[in-house]
Structures are given as structure tokens and as C-alpha cells.
Chimera marker file (.cmm) of the C-alpha trace (Angstrom):
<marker_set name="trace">
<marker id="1" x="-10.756" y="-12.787" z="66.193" r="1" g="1" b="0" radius="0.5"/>
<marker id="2" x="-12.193" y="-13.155" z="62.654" r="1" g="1" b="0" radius="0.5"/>
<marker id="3" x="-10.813" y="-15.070" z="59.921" r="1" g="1" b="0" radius="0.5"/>
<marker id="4" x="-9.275" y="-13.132" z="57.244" r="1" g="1" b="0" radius="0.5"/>
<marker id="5" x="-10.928" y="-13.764" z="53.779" r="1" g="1" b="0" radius="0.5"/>
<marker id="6" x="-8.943" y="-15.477" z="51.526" r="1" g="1" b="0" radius="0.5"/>
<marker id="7" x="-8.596" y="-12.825" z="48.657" r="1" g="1" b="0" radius="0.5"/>
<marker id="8" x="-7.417" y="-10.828" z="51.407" r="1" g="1" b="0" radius="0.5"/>
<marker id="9" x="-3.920" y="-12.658" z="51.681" r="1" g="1" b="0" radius="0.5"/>
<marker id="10" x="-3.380" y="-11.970" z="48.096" r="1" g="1" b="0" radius="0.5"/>
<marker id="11" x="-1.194" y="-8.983" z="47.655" r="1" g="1" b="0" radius="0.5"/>
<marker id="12" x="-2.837" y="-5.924" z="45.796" r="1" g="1" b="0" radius="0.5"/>
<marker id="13" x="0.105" y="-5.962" z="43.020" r="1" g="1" b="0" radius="0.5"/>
<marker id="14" x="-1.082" y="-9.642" z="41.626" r="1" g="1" b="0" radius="0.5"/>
<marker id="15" x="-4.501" y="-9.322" z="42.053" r="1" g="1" b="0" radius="0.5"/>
<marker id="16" x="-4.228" y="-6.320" z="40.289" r="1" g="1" b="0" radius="0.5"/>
<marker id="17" x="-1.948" y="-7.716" z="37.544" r="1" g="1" b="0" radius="0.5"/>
<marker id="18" x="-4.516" y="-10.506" z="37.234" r="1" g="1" b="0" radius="0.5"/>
<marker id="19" x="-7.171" y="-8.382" z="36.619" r="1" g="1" b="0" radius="0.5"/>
<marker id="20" x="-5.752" y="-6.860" z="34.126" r="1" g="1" b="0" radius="0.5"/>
<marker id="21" x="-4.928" y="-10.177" z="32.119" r="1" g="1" b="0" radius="0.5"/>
<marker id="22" x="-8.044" y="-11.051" z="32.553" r="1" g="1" b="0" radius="0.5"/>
<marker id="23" x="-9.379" y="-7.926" z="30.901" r="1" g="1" b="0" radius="0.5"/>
<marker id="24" x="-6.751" y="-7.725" z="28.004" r="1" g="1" b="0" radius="0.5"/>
<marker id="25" x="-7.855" y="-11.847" z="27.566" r="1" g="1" b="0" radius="0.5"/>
<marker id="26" x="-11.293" y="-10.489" z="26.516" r="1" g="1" b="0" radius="0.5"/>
<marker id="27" x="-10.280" y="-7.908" z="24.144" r="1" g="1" b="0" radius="0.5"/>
<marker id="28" x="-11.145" y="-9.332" z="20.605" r="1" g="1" b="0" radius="0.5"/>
<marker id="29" x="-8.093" y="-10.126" z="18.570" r="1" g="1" b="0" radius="0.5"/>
<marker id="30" x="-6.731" y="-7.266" z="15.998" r="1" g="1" b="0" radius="0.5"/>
<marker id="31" x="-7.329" y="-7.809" z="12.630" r="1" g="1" b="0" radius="0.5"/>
<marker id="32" x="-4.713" y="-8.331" z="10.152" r="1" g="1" b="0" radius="0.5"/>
<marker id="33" x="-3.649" y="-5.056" z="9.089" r="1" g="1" b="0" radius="0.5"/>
<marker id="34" x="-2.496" y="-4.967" z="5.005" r="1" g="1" b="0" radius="0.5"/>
<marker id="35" x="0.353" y="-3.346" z="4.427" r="1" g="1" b="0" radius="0.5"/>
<marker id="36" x="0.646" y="-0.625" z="1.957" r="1" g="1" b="0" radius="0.5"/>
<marker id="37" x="2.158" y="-3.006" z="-0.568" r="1" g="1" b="0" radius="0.5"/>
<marker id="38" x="-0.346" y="-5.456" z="-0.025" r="1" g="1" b="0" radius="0.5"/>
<marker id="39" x="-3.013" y="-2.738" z="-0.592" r="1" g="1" b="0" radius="0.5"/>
<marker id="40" x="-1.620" y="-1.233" z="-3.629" r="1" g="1" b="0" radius="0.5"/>
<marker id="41" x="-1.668" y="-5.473" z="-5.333" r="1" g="1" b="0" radius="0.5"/>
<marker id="42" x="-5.250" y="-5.732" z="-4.445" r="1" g="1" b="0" radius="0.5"/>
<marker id="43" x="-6.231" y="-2.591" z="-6.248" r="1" g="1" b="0" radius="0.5"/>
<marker id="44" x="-4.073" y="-2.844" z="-9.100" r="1" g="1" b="0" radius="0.5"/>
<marker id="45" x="-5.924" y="-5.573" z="-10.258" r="1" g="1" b="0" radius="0.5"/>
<marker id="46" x="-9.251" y="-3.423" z="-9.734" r="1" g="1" b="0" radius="0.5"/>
<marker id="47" x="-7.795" y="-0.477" z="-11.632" r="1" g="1" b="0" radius="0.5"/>
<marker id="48" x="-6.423" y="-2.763" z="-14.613" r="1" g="1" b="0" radius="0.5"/>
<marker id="49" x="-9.937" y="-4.299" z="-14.664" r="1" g="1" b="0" radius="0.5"/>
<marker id="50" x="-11.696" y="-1.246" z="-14.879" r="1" g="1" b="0" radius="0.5"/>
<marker id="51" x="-9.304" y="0.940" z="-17.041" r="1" g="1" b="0" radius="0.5"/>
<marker id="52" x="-7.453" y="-1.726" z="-18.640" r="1" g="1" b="0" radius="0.5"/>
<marker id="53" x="-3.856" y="-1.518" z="-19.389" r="1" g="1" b="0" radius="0.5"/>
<marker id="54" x="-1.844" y="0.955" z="-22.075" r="1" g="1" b="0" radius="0.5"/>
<marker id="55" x="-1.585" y="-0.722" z="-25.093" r="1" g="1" b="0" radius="0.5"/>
<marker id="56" x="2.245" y="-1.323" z="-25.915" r="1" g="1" b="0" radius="0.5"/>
<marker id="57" x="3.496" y="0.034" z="-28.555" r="1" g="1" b="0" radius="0.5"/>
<marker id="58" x="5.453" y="-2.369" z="-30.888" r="1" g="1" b="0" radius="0.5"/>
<marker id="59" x="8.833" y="-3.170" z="-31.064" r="1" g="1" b="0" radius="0.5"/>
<marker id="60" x="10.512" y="-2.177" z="-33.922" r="1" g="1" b="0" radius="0.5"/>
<marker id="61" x="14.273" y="-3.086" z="-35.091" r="1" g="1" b="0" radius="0.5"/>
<marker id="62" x="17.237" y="-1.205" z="-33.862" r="1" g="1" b="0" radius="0.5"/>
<marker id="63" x="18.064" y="1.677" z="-35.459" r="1" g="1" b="0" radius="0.5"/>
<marker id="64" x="21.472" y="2.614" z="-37.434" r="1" g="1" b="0" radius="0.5"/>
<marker id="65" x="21.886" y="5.522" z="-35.207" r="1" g="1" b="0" radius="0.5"/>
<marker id="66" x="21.442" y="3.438" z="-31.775" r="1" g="1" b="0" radius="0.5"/>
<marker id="67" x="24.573" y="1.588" z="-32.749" r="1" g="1" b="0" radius="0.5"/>
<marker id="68" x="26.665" y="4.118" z="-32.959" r="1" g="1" b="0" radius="0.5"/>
<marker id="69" x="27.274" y="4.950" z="-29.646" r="1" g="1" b="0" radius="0.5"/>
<marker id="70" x="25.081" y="8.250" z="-29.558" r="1" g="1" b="0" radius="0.5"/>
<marker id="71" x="23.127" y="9.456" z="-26.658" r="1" g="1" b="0" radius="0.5"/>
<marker id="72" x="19.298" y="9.333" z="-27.356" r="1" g="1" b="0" radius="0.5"/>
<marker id="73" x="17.705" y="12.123" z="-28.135" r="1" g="1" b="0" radius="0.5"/>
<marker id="74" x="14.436" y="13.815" z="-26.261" r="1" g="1" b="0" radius="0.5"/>
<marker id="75" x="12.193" y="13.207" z="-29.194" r="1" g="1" b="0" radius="0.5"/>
<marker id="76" x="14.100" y="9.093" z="-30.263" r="1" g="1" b="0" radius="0.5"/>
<marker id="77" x="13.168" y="8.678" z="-26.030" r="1" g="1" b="0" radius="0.5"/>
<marker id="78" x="9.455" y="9.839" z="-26.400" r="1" g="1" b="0" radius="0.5"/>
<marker id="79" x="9.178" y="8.069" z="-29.639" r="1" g="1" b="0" radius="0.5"/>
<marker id="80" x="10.048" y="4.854" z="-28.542" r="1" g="1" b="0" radius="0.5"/>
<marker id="81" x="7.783" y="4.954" z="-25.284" r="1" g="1" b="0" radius="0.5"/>
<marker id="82" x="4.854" y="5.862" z="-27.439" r="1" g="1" b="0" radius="0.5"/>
<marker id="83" x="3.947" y="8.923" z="-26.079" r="1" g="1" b="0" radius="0.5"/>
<marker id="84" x="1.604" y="7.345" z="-23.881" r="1" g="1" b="0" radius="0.5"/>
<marker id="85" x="-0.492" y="9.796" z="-21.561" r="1" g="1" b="0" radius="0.5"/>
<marker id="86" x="0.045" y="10.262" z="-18.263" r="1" g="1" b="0" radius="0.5"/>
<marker id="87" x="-1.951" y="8.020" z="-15.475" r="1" g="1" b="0" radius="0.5"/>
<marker id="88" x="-5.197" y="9.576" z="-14.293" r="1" g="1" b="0" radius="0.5"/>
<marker id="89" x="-8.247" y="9.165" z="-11.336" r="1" g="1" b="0" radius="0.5"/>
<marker id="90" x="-7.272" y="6.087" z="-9.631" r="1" g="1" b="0" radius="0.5"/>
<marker id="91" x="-4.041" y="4.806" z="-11.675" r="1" g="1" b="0" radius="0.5"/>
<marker id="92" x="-2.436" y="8.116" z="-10.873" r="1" g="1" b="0" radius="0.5"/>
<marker id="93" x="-3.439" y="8.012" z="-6.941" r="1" g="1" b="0" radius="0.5"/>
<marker id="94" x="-1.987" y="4.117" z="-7.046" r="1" g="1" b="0" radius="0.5"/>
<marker id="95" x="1.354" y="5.429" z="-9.313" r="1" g="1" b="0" radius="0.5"/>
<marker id="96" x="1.896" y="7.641" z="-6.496" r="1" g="1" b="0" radius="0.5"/>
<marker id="97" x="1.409" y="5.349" z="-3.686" r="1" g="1" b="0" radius="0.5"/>
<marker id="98" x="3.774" y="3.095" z="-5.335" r="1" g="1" b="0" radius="0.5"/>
<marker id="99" x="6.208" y="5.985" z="-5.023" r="1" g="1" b="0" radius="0.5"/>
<marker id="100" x="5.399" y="6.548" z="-1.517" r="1" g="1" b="0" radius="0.5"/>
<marker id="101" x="6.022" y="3.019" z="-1.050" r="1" g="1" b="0" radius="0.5"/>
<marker id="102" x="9.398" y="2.773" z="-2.760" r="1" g="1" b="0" radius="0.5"/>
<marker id="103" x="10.627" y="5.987" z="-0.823" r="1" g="1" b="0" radius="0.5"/>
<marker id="104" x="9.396" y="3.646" z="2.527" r="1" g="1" b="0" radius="0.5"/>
<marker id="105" x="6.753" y="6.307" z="3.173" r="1" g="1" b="0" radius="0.5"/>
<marker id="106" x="4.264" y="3.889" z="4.657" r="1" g="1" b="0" radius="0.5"/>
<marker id="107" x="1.494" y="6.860" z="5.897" r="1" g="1" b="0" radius="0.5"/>
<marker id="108" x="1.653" y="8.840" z="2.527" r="1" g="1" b="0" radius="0.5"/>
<marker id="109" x="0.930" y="5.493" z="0.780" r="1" g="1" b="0" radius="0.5"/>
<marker id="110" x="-1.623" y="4.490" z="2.918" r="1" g="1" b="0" radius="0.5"/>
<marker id="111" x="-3.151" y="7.959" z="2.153" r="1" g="1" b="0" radius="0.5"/>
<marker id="112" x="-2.825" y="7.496" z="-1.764" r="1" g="1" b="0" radius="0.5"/>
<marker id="113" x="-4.065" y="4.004" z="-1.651" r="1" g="1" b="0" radius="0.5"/>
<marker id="114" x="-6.949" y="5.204" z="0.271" r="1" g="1" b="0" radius="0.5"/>
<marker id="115" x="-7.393" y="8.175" z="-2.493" r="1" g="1" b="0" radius="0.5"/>
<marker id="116" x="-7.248" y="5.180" z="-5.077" r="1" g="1" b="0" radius="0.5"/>
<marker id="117" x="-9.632" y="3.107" z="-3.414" r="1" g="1" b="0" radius="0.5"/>
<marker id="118" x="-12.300" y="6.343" z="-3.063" r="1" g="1" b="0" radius="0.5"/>
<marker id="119" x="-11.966" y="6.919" z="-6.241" r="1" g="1" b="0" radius="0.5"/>
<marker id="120" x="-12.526" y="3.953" z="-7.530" r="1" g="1" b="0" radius="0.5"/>
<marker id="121" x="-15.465" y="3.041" z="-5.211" r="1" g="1" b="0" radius="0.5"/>
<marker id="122" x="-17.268" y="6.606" z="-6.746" r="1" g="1" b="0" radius="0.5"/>
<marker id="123" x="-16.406" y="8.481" z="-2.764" r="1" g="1" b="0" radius="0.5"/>
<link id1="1" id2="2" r="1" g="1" b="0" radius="0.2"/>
<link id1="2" id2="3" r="1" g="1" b="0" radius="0.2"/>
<link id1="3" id2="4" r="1" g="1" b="0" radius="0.2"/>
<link id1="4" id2="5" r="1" g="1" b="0" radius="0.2"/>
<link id1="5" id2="6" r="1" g="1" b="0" radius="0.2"/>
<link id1="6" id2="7" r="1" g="1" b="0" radius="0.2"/>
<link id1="7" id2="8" r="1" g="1" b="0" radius="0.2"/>
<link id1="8" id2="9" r="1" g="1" b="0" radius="0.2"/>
<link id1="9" id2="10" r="1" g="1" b="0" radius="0.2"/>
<link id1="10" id2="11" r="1" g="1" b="0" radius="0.2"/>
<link id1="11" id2="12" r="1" g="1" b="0" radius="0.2"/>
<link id1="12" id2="13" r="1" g="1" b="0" radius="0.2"/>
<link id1="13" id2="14" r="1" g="1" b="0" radius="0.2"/>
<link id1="14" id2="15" r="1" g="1" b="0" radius="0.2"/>
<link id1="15" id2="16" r="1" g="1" b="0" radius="0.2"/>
<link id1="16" id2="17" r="1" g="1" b="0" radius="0.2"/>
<link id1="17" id2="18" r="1" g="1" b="0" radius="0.2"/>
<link id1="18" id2="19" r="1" g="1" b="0" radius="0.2"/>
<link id1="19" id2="20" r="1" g="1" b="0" radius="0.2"/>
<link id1="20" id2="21" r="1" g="1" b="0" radius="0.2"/>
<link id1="21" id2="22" r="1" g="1" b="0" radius="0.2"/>
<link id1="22" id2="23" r="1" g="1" b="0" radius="0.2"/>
<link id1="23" id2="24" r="1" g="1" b="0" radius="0.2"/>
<link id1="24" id2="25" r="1" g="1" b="0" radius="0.2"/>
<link id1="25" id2="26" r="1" g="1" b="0" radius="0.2"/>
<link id1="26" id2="27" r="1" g="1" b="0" radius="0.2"/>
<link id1="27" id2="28" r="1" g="1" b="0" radius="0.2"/>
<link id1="28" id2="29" r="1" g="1" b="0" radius="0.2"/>
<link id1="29" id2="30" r="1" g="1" b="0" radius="0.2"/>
<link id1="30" id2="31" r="1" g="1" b="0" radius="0.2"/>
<link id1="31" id2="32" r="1" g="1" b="0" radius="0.2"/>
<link id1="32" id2="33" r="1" g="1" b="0" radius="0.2"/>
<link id1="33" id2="34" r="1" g="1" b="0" radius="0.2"/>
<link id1="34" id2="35" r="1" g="1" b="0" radius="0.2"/>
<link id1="35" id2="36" r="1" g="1" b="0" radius="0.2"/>
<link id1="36" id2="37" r="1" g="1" b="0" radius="0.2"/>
<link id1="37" id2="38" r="1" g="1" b="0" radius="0.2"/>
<link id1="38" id2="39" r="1" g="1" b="0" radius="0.2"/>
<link id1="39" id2="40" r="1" g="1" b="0" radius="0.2"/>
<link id1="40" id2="41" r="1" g="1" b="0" radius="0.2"/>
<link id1="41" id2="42" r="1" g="1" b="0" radius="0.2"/>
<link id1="42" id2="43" r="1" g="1" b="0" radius="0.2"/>
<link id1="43" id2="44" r="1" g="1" b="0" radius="0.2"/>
<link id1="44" id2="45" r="1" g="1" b="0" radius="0.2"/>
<link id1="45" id2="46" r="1" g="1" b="0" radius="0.2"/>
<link id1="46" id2="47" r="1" g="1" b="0" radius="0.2"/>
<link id1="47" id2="48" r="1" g="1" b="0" radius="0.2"/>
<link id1="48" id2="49" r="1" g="1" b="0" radius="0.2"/>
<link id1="49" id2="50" r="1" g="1" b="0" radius="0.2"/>
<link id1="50" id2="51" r="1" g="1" b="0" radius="0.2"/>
<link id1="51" id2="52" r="1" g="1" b="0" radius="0.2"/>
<link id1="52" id2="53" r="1" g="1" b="0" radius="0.2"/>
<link id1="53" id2="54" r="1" g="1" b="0" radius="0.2"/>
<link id1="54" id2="55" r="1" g="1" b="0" radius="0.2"/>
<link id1="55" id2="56" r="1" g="1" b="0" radius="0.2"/>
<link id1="56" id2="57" r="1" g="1" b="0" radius="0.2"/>
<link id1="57" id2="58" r="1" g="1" b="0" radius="0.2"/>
<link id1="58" id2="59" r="1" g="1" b="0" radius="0.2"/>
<link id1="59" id2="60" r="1" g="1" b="0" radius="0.2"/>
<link id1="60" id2="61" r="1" g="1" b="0" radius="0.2"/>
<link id1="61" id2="62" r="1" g="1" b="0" radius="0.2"/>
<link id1="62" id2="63" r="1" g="1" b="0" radius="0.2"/>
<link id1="63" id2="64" r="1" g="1" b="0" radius="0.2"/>
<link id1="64" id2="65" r="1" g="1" b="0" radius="0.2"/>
<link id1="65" id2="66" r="1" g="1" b="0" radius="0.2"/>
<link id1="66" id2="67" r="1" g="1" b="0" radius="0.2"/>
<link id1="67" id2="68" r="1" g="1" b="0" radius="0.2"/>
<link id1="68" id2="69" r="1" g="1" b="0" radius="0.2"/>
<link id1="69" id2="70" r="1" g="1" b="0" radius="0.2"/>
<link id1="70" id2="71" r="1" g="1" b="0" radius="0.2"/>
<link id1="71" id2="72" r="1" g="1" b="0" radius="0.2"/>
<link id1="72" id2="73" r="1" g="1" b="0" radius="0.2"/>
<link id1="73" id2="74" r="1" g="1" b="0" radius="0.2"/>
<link id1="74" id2="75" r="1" g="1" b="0" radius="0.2"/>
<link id1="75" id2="76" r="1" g="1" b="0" radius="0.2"/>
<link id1="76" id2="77" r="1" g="1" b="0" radius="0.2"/>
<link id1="77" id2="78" r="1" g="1" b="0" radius="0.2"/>
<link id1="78" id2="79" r="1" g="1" b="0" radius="0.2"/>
<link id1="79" id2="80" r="1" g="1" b="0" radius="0.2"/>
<link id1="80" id2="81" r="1" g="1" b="0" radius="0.2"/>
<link id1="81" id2="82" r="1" g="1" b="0" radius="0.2"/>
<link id1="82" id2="83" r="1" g="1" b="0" radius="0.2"/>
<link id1="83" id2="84" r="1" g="1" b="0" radius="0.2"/>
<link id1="84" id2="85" r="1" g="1" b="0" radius="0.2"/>
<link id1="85" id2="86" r="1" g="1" b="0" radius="0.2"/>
<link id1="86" id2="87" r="1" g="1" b="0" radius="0.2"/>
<link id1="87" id2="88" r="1" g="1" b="0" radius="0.2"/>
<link id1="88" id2="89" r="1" g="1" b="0" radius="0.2"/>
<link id1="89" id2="90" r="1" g="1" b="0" radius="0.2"/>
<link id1="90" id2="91" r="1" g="1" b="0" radius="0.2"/>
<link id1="91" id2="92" r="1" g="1" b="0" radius="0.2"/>
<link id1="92" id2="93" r="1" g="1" b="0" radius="0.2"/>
<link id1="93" id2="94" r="1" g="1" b="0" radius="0.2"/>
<link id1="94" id2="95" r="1" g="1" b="0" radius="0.2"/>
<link id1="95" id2="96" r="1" g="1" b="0" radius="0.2"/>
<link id1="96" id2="97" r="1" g="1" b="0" radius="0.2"/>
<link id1="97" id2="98" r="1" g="1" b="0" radius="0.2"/>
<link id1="98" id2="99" r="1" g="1" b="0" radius="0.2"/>
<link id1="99" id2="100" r="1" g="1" b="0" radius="0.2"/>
<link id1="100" id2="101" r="1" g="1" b="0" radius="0.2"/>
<link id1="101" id2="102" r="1" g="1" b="0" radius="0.2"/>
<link id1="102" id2="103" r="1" g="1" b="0" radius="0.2"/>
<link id1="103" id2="104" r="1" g="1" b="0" radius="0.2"/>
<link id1="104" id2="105" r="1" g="1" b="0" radius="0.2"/>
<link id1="105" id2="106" r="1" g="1" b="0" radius="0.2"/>
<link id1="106" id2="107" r="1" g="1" b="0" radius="0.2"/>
<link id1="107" id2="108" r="1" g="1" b="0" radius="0.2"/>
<link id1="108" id2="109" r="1" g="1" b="0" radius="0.2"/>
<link id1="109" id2="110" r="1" g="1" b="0" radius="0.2"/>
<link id1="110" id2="111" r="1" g="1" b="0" radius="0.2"/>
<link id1="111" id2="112" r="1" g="1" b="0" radius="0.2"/>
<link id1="112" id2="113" r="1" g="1" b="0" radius="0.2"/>
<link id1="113" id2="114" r="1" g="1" b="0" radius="0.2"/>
<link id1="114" id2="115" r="1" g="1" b="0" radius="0.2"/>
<link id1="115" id2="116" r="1" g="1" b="0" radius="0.2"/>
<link id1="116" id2="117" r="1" g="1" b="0" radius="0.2"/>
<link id1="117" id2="118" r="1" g="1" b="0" radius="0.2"/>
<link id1="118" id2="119" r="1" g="1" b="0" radius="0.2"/>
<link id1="119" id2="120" r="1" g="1" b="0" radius="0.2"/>
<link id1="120" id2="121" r="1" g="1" b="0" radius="0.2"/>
<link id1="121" id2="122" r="1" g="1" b="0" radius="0.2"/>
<link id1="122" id2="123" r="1" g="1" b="0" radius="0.2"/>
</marker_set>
């Protein structure tokens, strides 16, 4: 009678099981995936540096007809935010990834960042 080999005692399930450890062992590690937030930080500072900010327009006293108890106006509103234009190119892709964001639409914001980031990068 021959002996049996010694890998041959070893049921299939665990040397299977080992194999497979082995394998996953060698996979490289995943990189550190940014979340959306994280993203949209990073390239805020890109798009102030490149477009700047808005300027702010100046605060000015109160006016008699704030304090008494009136609902603004549509015109008092836009005066006071200084008409300032609405975002465009790569502010308005990152404005609406920050909406994504806030609504917890991760894959929309990923997709705006990504528009940002294109845009930005002349793609």
C-alpha cells in the first residue's frame, strides 16, 4: 500500500478556503476613497483661487422701514444681496454638488464634482 500524501488528508473545504486567503492577501490595498464632501473642500479652494470670491456688498444701517415689523419686499431682498450674478463653469457645477450633497445624494454629487473638476482642468 502507498502512503497517502500529506495535502491529501487535508479536506478540500480548507484547502480551498486557504487558497483563497491567500489570494485576497495579495490583492493590493484600496485606496482611500474621498467622499463627496471631501471632494467638493478640495476644489473649492481651486475654484476660489481661480475665480476669486463675490465681492460683498457693504453693510449699511438698518432701515426705518425694517423696524416696523413689515415683510421685505422682492426688490429691499435683491437690494440688500447685491444683485450678485448667478455662479457659472465650475462654481455652478460645485453649487450644485453641494446641493446634491445636502439632499444626501452621494452619486449625483460625485457626478457634479466630477463636472467641476473637468471643467476646471480645461476637459
Amino acid at each position: 500500500m502507498t502512503p497517502t500524501p500529506a495535502f491529501a488528508r487535508i479536506p478540500f473545504s480548507s484547502l480551498a478556503a486557504g487558497c483563497l486567503l491567500a489570494m485576497v492577501a495579495m490583492l493590493p490595498a484600496p485606496a482611500h476613497a474621498e467622499t463627496c464632501l471631501e471632494q467638493i473642500v478640495v476644489l473649492q479652494k481651486r475654484v476660489d483661487a481661480v475665480q476669486g470670491k463675490p465681492a460683498t456688498p457693504a453693510a449699511e444701517p438698518q432701515s426705518i422701514g425694517a423696524q416696523l415689523n413689515h415683510e421685505p419686499t422682492p426688490g429691499s431682498v435683491a437690494a440688500a444681496t447685491g444683485n450678485l450674478p448667478p455662479p457659472v463653469g465650475p462654481a455652478a457645477a460645485l453649487n450644485a454638488a453641494q446641493n446634491f450633497q445636502a439632499a444626501g445624494d452621494e452619486a449625483s454629487c460625485l457626478k457634479a464634482v466630477k463636472e467641476a473638476r473637468d471643467m476646471l482642468e480645461g476637459r
